[in-house]
N, C-alpha and C positions, 0 to 999 in steps of 0.2 A: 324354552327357558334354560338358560344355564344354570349348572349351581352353583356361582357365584352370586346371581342373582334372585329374589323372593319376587313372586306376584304384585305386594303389595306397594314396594319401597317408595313409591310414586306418591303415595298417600300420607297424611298427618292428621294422626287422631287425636285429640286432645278429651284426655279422660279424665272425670270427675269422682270416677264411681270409691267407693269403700266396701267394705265386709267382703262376700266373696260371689256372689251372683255377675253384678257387673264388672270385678278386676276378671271373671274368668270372661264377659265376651271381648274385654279388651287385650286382655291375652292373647285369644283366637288371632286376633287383627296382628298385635306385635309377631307372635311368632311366622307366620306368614310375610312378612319385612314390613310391615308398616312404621312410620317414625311415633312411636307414641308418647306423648309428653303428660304421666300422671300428675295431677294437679289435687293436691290435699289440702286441709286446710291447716294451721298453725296446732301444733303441740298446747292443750290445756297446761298450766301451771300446774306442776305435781304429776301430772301425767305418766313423765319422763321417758315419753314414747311410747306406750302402750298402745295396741290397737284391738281391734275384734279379731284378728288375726295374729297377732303376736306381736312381739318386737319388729325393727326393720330387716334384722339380722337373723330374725326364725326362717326357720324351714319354711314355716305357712305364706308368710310374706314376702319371701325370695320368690316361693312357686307362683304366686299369682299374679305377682311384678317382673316375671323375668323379661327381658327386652326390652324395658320400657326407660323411660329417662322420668324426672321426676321436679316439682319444683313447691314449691307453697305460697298459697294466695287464700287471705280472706278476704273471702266473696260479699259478706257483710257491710264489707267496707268502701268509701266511692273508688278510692286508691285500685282497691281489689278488682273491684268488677270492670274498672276499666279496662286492667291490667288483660282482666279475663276477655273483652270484645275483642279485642287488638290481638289475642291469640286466635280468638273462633274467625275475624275475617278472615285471617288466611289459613283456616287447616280446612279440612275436607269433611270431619268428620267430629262430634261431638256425643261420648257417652255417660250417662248420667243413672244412680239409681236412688235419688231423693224418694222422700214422700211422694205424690204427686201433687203438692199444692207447694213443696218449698220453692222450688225451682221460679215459680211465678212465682211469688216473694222475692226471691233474689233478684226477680229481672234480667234472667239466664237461660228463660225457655225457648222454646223455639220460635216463636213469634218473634222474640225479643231479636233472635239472633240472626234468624233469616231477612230483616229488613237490612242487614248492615250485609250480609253476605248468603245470597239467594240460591246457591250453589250447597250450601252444608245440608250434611246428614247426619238429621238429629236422634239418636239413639235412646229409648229409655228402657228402664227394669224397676217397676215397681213390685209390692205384695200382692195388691190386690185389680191393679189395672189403674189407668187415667183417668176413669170415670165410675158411676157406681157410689154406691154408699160404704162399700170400704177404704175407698181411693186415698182416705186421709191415711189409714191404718199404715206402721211400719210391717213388713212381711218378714219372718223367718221361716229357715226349712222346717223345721220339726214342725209350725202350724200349718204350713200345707202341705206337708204331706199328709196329716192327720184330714183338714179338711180337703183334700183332692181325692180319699179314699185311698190313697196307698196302704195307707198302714193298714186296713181292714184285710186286705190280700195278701198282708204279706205274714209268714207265721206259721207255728204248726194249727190247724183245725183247733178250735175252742181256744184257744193260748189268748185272745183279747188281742187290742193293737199293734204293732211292733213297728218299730221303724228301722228304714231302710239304714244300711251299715255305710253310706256316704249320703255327704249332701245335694240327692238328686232331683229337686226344682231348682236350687241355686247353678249346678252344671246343667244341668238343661235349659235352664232360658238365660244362661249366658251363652251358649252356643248357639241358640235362635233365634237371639239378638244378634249375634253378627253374623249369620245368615241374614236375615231381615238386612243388614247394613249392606252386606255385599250385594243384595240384589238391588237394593234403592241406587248404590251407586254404578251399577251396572244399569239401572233403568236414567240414570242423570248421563249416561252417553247418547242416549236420546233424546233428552229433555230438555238438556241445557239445566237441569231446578233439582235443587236437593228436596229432601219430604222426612215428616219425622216418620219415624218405626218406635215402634213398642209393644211389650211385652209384659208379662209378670210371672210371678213364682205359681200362682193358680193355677194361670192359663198351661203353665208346660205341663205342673200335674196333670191337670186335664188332656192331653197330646198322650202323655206319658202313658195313662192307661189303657188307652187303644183299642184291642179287641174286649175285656172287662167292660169298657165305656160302651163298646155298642152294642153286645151283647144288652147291656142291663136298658140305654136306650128303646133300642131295635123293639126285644122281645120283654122286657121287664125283668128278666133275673140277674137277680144277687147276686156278684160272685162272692165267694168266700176266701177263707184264708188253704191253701192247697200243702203248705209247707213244703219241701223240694221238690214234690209231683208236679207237673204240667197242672193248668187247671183246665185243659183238652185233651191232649195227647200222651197217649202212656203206650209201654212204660216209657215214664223221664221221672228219674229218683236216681238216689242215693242210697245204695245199697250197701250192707256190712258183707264184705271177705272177711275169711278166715282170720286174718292180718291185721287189712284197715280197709277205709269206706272205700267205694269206688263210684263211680259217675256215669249212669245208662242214659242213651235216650235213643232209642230206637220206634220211632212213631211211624206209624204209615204201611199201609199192609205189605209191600215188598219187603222193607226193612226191617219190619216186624220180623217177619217169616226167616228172613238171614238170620237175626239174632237168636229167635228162640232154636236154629240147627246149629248157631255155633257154638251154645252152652248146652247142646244135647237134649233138649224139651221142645220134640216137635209133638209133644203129645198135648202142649199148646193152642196149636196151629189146628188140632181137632177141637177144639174146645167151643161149644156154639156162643158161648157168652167174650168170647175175644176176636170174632171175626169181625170186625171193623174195630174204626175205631172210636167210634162213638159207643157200642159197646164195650170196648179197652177201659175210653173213661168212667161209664157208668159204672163198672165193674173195676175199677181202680183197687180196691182194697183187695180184692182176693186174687188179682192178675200179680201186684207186689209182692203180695206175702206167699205166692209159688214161686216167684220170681226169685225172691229173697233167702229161699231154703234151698235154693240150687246154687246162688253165689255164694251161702256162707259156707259153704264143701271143700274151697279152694281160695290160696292165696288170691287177692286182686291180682298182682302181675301173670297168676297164671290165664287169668282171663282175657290181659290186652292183646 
């Protein structure tokens, strides 16, 4: 690949999506060279352009629109949706993050659109998934991340919920939407047949928590909220110098053993309750707080 040329430039996505879950997996696809034609619908009266994202000229809505071309079509209307077939026959690609019942309303789902062009790959991003008894519900980050369990882990100990400082089920399942899209379309050079993909803001919660999730699966435990400690491996904190905080994470018994000789506590390294590291975490609170009365001795920089 030259750099003149992107991966994608072959391709034309035609994007429906709003707010920020789906412009980000459309993003994914533009920035990579795909031709992406965002498809909004008509400005409300009084509105005066206002979106969930800002004006068209914010920061918000420059970032999650950038590469993209743009036009307006209501879908509502027979005008509209025609307007709209006559794009999906010939693009490659269709992203959408409705309800999941509007889209079938409109007569714009994948069904609709695969009979006219058997080839398209149809993208979605709901709240709660396609099916299931929330599927109607619209989804926001802050409710799942509350219900995917994030917030419960995230925090110091006792502190109650806290949510995470970006919108991380909206960027994550735009990002695994269009992974999803790039592999359907890499599976249609076999197939000759486009196939719908989808996602939700749940489901990536769910991805998202990972080890927490199988822990609590697997064996039944809770995890709790760790505040900047690892909620396995120690030490990883945030410790006060002299100065200002600084940033440890030295996990794993070799590296363990480096760190504690290179702030001079190899008396540490004797220590029977930090010899692994399962003992490290069990023993979290009292490895820190030796840990923490040796780094407040010295500037941070004299530590890196």
């Amino acid at each position: 690949m030259t750099e003149s040329r992107l991966p994608l430039e072959s391709y034309t996505v035609v994007d429906l999506t709003r707010a920020r879950a789906g412009p980000t997996c459309a993003r994914v696809l533009a920035d990579w060279g795909a031709n992406v034609i965002h498809v909004g619908p008509p400005d409300k009266p009084g509105a005066k352009g206002a979106r969930v994202t800002g004006s068209r000229d914010g920061p918000d809505f420059q970032n999650l629109n950038r590469n993209k071309r743009s036009l307006t079509i209501d879908l509502s209307m027979p005008e509209g949706h025609e307007l709209f077939m006559k794009l999906a026959a010939r693009a490659d690609v269709i992203t959408e993050n409705f309800r999941a019942d509007v889209k079938h309303r409109l007569g714009i789902d994948y069904e609709a659109v695969s009979k006219i062009n058997p080839r398209i790959v149809y993208g979605s991003i709901s709240g709660f998934g396609q099916t299931g008894p929330y599927k109607g519900r619209p989804g926001l980050d802050q409710v799942a991340q509350g219900m995917g369990g994030l917030m419960s882990i995230t925090g110091l100990p006792g502190q109650g919920p806290v949510r995470v400082g970006i919108p991380i089920t909206d960027l994550c399942a735009g990002m695994f939407l269009a992974q999803g899209i790039l592999l359907a379309l890499l599976d249609r050079e076999n197939t000759g047949k486009g196939q719908w993909v989808h996602t939700s803001l749940l489901e990536a919660m769910g991805f998202m928590l990972d080890f927490q999730a199988a822990r609590y699966l697997q064996t039944g435990e809770v995890p709790g909220q760790a505040g900047n400690g690892h909620p396995t491996g120690q030490p990883q904190n945030c410790f006060e110098a002299s100065d200002k905080r600084i940033n440890i994470a030295a996990t794993g018994d070799a590296l363990f053993a480096r760190f504690c000789r290179a702030i001079g506590a190899e008396q540490l390294l004797e220590n029977s309750d930090y010899k692994t590291d399962k003992l490290r975490s069990d023993n979290r609170d009292a490895l820190c707080d030796e840990i923490g009365k040796i780094i407040k001795q010295k500037p941070a920089d004299d530590w890196i």
